[in-house]
VMD Tcl script that draws the C-alpha trace (Angstrom):
set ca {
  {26.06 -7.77 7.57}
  {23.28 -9.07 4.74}
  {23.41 -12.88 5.50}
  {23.63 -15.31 1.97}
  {20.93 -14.87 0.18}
  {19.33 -11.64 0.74}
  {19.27 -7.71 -0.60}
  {20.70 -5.59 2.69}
  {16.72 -3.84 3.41}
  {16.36 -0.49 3.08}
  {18.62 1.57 5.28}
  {18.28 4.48 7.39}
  {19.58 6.86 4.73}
  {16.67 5.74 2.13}
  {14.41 5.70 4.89}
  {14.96 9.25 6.00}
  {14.71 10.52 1.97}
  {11.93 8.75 1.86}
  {9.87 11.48 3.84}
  {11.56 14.51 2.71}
  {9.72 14.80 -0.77}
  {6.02 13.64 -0.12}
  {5.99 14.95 3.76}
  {7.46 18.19 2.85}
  {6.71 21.89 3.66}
  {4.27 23.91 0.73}
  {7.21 25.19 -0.23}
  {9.10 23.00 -0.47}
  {6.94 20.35 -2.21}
  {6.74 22.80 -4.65}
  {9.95 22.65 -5.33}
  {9.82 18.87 -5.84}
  {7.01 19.26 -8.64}
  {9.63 21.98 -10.54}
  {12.35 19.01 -10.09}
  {9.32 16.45 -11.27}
  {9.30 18.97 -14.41}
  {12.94 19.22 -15.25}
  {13.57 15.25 -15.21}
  {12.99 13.52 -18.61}
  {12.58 9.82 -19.25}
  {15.88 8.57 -17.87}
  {14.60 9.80 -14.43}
  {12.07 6.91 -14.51}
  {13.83 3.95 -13.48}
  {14.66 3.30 -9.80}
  {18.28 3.29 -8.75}
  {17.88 -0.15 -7.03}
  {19.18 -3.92 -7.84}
  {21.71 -4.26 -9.96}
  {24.42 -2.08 -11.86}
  {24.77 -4.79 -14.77}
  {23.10 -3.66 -18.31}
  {19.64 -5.46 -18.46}
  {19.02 -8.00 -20.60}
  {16.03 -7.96 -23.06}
  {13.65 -11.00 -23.02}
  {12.18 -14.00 -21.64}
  {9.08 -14.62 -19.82}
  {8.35 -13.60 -16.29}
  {6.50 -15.55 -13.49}
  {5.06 -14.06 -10.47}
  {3.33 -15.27 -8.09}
  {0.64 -12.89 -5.68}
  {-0.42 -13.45 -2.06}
  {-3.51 -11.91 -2.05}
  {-6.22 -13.05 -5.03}
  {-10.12 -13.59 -5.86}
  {-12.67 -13.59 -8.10}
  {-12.87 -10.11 -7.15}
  {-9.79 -9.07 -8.93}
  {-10.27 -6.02 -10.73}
  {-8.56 -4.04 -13.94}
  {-10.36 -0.63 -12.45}
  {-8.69 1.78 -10.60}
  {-11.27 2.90 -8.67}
  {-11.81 -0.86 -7.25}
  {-8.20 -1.91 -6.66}
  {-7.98 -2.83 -3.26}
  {-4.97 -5.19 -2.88}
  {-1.23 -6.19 -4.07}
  {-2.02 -7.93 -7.06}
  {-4.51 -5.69 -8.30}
  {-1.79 -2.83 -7.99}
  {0.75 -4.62 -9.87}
  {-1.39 -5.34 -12.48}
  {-2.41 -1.57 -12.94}
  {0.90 -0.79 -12.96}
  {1.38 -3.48 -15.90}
  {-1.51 -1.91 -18.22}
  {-1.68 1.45 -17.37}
  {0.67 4.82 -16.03}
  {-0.07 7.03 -13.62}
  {1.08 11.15 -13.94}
  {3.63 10.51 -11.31}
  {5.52 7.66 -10.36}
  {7.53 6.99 -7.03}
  {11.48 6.49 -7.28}
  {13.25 4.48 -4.67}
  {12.97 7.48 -2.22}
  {9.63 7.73 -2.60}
  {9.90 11.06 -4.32}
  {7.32 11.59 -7.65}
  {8.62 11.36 -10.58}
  {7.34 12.07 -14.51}
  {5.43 9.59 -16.19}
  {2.32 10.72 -18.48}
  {2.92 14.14 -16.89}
  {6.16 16.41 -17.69}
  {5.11 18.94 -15.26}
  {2.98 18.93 -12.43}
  {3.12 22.70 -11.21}
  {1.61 25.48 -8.63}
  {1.84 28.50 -7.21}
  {-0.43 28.64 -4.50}
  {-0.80 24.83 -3.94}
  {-4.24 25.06 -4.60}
  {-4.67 25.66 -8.64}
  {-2.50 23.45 -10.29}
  {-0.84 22.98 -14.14}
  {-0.51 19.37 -15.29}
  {1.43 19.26 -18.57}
  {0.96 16.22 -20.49}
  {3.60 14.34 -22.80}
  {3.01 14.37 -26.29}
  {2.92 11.55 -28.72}
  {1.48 8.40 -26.16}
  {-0.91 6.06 -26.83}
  {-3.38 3.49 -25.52}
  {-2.82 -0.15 -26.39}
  {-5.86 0.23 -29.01}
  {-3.81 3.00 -30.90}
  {-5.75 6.14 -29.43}
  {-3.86 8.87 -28.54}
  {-3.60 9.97 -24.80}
  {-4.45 13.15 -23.96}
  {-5.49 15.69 -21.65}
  {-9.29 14.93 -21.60}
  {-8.63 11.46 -20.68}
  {-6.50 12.44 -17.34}
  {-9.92 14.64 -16.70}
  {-11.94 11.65 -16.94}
  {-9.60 9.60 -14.79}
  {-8.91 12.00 -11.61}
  {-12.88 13.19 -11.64}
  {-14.48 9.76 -11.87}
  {-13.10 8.85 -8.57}
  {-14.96 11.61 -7.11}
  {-18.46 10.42 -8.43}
  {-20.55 7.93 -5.93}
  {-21.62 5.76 -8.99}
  {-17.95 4.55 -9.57}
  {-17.91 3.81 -5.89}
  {-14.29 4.41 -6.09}
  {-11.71 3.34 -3.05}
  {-10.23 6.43 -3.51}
  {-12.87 8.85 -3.49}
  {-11.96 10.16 0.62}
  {-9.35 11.15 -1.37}
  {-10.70 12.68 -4.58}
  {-13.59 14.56 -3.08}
  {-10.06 17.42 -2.65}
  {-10.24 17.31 -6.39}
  {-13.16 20.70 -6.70}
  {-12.11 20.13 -10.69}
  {-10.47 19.79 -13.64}
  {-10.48 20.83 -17.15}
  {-8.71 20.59 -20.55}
  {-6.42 23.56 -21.29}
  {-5.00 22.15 -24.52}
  {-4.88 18.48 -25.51}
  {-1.94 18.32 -23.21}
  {-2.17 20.47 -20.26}
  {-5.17 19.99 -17.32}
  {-5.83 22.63 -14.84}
  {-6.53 20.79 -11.68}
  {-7.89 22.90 -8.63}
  {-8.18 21.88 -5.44}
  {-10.79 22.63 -3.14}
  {-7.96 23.52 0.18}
  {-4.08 23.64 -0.75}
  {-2.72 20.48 -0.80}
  {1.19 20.43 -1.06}
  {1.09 16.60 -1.80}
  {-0.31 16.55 -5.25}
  {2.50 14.99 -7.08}
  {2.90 12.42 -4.71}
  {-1.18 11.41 -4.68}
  {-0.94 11.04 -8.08}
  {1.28 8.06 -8.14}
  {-0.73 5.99 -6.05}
  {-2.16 3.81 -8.08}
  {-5.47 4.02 -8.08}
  {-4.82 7.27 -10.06}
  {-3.84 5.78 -12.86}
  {-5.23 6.90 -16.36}
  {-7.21 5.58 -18.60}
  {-9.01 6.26 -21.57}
  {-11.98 8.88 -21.44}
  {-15.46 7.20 -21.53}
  {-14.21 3.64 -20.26}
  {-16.47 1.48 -18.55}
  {-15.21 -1.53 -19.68}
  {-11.71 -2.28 -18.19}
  {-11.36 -5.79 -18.29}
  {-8.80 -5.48 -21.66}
  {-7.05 -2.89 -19.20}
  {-6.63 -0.66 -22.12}
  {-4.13 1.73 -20.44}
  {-0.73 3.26 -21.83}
  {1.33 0.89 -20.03}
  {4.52 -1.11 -20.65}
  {2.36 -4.34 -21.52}
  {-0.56 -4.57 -23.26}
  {-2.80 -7.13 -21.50}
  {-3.74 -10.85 -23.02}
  {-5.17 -12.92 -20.35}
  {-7.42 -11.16 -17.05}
  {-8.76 -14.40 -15.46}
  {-9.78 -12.87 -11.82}
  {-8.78 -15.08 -8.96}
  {-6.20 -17.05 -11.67}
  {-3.81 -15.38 -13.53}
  {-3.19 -12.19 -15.79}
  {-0.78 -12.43 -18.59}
  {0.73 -9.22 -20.16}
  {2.95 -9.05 -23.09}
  {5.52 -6.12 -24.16}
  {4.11 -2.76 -25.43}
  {6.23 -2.57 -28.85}
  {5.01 1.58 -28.14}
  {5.67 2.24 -24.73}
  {7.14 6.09 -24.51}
  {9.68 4.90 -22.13}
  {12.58 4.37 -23.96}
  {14.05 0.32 -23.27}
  {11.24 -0.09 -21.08}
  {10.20 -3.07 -20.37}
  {12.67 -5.53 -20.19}
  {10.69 -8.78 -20.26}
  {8.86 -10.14 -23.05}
  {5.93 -11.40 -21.06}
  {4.54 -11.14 -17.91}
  {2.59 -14.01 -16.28}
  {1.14 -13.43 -12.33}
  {-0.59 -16.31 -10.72}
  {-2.90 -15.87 -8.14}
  {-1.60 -18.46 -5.05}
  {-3.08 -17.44 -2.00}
  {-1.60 -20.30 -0.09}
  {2.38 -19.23 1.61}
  {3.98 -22.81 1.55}
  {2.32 -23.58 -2.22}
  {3.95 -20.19 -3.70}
  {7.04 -20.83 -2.27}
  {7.54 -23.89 -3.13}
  {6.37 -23.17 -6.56}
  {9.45 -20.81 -6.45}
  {12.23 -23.48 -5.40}
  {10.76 -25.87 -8.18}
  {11.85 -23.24 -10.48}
  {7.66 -22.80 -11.97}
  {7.63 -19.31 -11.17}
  {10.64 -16.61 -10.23}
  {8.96 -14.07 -8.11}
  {7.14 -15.05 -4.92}
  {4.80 -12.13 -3.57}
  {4.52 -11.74 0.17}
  {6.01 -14.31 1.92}
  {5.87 -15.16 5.46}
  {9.21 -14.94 7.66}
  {8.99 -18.35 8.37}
  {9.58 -19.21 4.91}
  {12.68 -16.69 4.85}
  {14.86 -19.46 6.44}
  {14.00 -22.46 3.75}
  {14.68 -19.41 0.71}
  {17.92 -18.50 2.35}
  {18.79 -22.32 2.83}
  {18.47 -23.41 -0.77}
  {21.31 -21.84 -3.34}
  {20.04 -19.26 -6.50}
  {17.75 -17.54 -4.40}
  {16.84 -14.68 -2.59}
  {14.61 -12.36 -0.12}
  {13.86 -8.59 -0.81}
  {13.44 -7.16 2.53}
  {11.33 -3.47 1.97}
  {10.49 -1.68 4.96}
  {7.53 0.68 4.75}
  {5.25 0.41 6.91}
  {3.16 -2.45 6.51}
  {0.77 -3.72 9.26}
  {-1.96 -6.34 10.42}
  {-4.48 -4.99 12.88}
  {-6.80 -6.30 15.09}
  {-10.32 -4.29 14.10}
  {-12.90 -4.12 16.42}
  {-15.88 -2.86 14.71}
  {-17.21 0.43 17.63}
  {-20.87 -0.09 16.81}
  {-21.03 -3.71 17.65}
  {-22.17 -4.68 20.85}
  {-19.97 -5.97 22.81}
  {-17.03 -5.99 21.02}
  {-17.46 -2.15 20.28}
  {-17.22 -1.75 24.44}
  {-14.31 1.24 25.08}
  {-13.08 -1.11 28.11}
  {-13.46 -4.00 25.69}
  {-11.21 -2.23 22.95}
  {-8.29 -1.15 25.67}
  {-8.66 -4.75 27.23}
  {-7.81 -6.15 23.92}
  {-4.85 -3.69 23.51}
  {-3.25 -4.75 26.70}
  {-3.45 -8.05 25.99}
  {-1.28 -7.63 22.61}
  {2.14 -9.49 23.49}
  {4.39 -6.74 20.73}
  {7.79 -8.42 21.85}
  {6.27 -12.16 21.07}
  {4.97 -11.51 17.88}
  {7.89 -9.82 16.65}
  {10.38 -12.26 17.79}
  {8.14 -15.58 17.34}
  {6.02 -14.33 14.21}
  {8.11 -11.99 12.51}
  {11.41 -13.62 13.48}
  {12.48 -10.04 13.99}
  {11.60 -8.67 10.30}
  {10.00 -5.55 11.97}
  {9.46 -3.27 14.66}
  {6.75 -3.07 17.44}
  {4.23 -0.74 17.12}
  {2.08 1.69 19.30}
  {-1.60 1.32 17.85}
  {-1.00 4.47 15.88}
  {-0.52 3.87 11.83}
  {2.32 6.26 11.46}
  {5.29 4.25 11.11}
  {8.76 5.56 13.08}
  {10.96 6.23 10.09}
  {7.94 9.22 8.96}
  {9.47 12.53 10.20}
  {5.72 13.31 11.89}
  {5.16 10.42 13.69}
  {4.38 10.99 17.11}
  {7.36 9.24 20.05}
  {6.08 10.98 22.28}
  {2.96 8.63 22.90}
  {3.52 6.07 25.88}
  {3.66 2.52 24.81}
  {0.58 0.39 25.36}
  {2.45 -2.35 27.47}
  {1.71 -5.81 27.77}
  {-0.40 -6.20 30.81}
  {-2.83 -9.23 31.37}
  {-3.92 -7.93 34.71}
  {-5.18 -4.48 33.34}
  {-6.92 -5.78 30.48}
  {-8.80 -7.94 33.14}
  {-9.77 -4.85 34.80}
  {-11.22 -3.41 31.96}
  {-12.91 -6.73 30.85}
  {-14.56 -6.62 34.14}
  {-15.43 -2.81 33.64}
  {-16.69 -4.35 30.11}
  {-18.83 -7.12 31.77}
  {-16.91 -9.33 29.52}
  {-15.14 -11.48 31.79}
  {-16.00 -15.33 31.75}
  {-17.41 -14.95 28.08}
  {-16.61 -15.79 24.48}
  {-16.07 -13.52 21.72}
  {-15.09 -15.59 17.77}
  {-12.50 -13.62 16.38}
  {-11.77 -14.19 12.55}
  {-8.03 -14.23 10.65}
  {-6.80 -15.42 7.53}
  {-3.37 -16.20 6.33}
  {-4.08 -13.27 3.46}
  {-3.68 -11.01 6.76}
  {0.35 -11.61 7.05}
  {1.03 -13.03 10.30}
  {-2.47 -12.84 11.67}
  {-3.15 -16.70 12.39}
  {0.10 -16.83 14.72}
  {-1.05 -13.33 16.06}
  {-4.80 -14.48 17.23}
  {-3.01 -17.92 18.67}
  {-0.92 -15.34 20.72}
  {-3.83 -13.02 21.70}
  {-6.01 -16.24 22.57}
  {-3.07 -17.63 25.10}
  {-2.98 -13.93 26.74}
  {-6.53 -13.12 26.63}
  {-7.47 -16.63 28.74}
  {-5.27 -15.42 31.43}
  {-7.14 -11.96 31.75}
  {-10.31 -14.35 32.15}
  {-11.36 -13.79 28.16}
  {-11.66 -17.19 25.85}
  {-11.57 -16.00 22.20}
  {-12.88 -18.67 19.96}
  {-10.18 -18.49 16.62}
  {-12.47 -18.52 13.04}
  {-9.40 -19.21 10.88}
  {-10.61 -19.00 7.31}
  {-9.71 -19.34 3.94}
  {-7.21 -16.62 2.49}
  {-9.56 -17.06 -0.97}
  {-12.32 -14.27 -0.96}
  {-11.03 -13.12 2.47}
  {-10.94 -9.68 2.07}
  {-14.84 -9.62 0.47}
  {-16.21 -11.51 2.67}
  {-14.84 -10.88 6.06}
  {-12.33 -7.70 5.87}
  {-14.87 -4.78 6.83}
  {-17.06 -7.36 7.73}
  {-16.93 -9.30 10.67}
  {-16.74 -7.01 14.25}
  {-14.04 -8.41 15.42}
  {-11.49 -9.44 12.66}
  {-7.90 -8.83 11.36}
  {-6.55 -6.19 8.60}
  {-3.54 -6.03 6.61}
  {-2.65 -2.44 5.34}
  {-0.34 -1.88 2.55}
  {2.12 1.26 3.57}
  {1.19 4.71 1.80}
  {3.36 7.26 0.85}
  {2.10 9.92 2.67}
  {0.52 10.22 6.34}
  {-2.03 12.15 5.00}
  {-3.08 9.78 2.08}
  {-3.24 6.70 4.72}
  {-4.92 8.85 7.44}
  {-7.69 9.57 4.78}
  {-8.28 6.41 3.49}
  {-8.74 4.60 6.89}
  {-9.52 6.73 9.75}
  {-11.65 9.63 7.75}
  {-15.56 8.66 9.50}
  {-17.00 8.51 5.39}
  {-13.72 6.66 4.03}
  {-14.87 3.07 2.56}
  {-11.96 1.60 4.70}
  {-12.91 3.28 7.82}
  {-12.09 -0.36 9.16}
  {-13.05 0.05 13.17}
  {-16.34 2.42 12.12}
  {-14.83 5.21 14.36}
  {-15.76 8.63 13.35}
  {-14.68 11.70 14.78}
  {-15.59 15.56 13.30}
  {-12.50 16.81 15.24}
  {-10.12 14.61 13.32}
  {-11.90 14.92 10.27}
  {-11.44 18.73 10.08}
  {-7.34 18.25 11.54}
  {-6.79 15.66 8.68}
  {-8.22 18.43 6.29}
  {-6.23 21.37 8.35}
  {-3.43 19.81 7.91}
  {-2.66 19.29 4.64}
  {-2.50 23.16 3.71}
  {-0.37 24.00 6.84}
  {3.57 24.86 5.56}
  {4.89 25.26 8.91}
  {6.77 22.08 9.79}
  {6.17 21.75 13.75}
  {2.88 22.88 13.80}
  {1.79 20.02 10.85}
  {4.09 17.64 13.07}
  {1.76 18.68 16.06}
  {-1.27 18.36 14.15}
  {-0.55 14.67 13.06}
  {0.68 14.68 16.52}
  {-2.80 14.77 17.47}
  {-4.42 12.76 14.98}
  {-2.47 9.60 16.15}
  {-3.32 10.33 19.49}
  {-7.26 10.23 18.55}
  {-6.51 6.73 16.70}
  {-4.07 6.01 19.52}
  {-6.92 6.63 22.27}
  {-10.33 6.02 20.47}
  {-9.95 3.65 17.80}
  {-11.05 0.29 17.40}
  {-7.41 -0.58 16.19}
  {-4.80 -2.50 17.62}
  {-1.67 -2.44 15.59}
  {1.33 -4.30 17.56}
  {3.94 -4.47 15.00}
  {5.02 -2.90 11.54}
  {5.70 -5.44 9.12}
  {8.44 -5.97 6.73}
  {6.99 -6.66 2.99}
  {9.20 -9.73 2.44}
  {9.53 -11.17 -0.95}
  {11.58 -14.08 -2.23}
  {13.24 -14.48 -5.65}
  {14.77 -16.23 -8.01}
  {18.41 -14.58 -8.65}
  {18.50 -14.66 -12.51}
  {16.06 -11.75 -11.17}
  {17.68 -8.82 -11.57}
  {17.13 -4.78 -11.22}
  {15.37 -5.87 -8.28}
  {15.59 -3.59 -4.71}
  {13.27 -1.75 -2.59}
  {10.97 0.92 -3.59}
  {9.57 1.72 0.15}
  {5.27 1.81 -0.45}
  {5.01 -1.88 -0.53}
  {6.58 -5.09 -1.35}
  {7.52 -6.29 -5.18}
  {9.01 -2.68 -5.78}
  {6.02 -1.17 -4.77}
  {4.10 -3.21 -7.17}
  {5.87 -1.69 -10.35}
  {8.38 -3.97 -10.83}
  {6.92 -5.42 -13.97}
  {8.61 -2.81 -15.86}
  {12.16 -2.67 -14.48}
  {13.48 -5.88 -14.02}
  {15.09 -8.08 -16.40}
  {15.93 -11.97 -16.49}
  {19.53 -13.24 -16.43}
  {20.29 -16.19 -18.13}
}
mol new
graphics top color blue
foreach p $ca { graphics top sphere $p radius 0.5 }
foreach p [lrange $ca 0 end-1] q [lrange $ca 1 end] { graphics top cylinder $p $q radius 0.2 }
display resetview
């Protein structure tokens, strides 16, 4: 039973159609891109939140978790929650996830093939940026390609470097090709990095995209303010008149900014704070389920710290039951060090959990010559939960003979200046909608967020392998595999999946889950509406 004050999270039924669309057979993600063709504008909106009529107007206050004077209006940069939502304010993608996690149209009406390998990208007619150009088919050229060029330095490129080319058929149909099949098309391109923008741009700080508000205010590290696209091509989209996110890194000071009514949305907050939203009447928590998780990342090529015995020392030590119950207050589910959540059809069960066991990771810190030293180990409250989590792993670590020295810092600038940084430091990873896609982007050996510096040419050519195999159990068995590399060799410890909680007001409404990360997986700028 939902207790008072909360949206029921995502069951097992929108969990398990979740996978079926992006994780799908060749054929049968095929299939999906013909149904991505036949569905017009109506099939845009998410069937989540509420069944009353939205309302039209008002302004809209939001407040982010995760914020710095690196915030960015490029795609190719975007490298956190708040940088998402805002591309998803200022800009479309082609595709664009429903609550199952299945693509759906947005600047594309089609997105066809026959071979998986070649594909057909028709464009609607009729769109236009925010400075009155039309959209067309060379600016989706521009968009997908520049992520594959070093110069843009692009988050994404792991990704893009599949993309062999693209050209103009038309002003409104591209002819992507591939450089391997890749069944998954549709769903890459609703992540959104891939977003489009206008051909040429190197300026995006006026985010000049199609999107369903035009932007006003980009302070980085402060605030963005968008107001309503009077042209957007979605018919009664958006709802809101404005659009104001706030950058508060700090948990207690966004929520209570929330209760005292200054903002209605507030991003990413901790399950702690679930108890004191459920407490106090007219709001509520959104509870998605999608994958989320902080990590422990020890960086292989540092000494030390990059020891094998060191790594599996640190992995025993990782008390799973404690941090879910004590940290999470059970919004979660203990993990196995592998970054394939349970509810994806190929995760891999049959990998034997890495217990808790103080006495083994002692053996191996001995086998490590680490016993009887010090190692600093760096978190942040920006990494969700990861302050409790290195209190935990201190208390278990000085009974295996280890004394980690806890280099709590500030959640502003956290992920520039420590994330990727420091050897031996925590992570937070947004879920992905697609093994494949979150496989590439952190465990590839050339991907930017290669986070632990592990690099293996067997898994590199599997991850590659994989995505043009069409027979179900033998992908299964080859991301079977892959998790078994990460689960074995990595410098990652992941002990728990995360639920991406968010707390609201409830004159919020058209609010639910949309299962690739919290705030409706960072598009909910366009769907929801304010009551009263």
């Amino acid at each position: 039973m939902t207790e008072p004050g909360t949206v029921e999270p995502a069951g097992r039924s929108v969990v398990e159609a979740r996978w079926q669309g992006p994780h799908a057979t060749r054929r049968e993600a095929l299939r999906v891109a013909a149904a991505v063709a036949g569905l017009g504008a109506a099939g845009l909106a998410p069937a989540v939140g509420q069944a009353a009529a939205p309302k039209r107007g008002g302004t809209l206050r939001v407040a982010g978790y995760d914020s710095s004077t690196k915030d960015t209006l490029d795609p190719a940069h975007a490298s956190n929650s708040t940088d998402y939502s805002r591309l998803f304010m200022f800009y479309n993608g082609l595709t664009v996830f429903d609550e199952h996690l299945t693509p759906q149209p947005d600047l594309a009406l089609s997105v066809e093939s026959k071979d998986a390998t070649v594909w057909t990208i028709t464009l609607r007619k009729g769109v236009t940026f925010h400075d009155g150009s039309p959209f067309g088919a060379e600016d989706v050229v521009f968009s997908l390609m520049r992520h594959r060029d070093p110069k843009a330095s692009s988050v994404v490129r792991p990704i893009a470097e599949q993309f062999k080319g693209a050209v103009a058929k038309g002003p409104h149909q591209v002819e992507l090709t591939l450089t391997a099949p890749n069944a998954e098309l549709p769903t890459i391109l609703a992540i959104s990095q891939f977003v489009i923008v206008k051909n040429g741009t190197s300026d995006f700080s006026k985010g000049n995209g199609t999107g369903p508000f035009l932007c006003q205010t980009f302070l980085p590290g402060v605030r963005s303010i968008g107001v309503r696209n009077p042209h957007y091509f979605h018919p009664g989209l958006p709802h809101v008149d404005k659009v104001v996110f706030f950058g508060i890194t700090d948990n207690a000071a966004r929520v209570n900014a929330l209760l005292s009514g200054d903002i209605e949305i507030a991003a990413g907050i901790d399950s702690l704070s679930t108890r004191q939203i459920k407490a106090s009447p007219g709001f509520a928590v959104l509870d998605t389920r999608a994958g989320n998780y902080t990590d422990l990342i020890m960086h292989l090529d540092a000494p030390r710290i990059g020891n094998p015995d060191f790594v599996k020392a640190v992995k025993y030590l990782q008390d799973r039951k404690r941090i879910l119950d004590s940290v999470l207050l059970g919004y979660g589910e203990i993990a196995n060090d592998q970054p394939v959540p349970p509810a994806n059809p190929y995760y891999d069960a049959s990998l034997k959990q890495t217990p808790y066991d103080p006495e083994r990771a002692k053996f191996h810190l001995k086998k490590a010559g680490m016993l009887g030293t010090r190692v600093p180990l760096v978190c942040a409250p920006a990494a969700s939960g990861s302050v409790d989590m290195a209190v935990i792993l201190q208390n278990s670590a000085r009974s295996a003979g280890l004394s980690i020295d806890i280099h709590r810092v500030p959640a502003d600038g956290y992920w520039s200046n420590y994330w990727l940084k420091a050897p031996f430091v925590y992570g937070n990873i947004n879920p992905r909608p697609t093994a494949n896609i979150l496989l590439t982007l952190f465990f590839k050996s050339t991907a930017p967020w290669n986070e632990s510096h592990w690099k293996n040419p067997a898994f590199d050519k599997l991850l590659v392998q994989s995505r043009a195999e069409t027979d179900f159990a033998k992908r299964k068995a080859m991301y079977g595999e892959m998790q078994r590399m990460i689960h074995d060799q990595a410098g990652i410890g992941i002990p728990v999946f995360i639920s991406d909680l968010d707390a609201y007001s409830t004159r919020v409404k058209g609010i639910g889950p949309i299962p690739v990360g919290g705030l409706m997986g960072f598009n909910f700028a366009q769907y929801v509406w304010l009551d009263g």
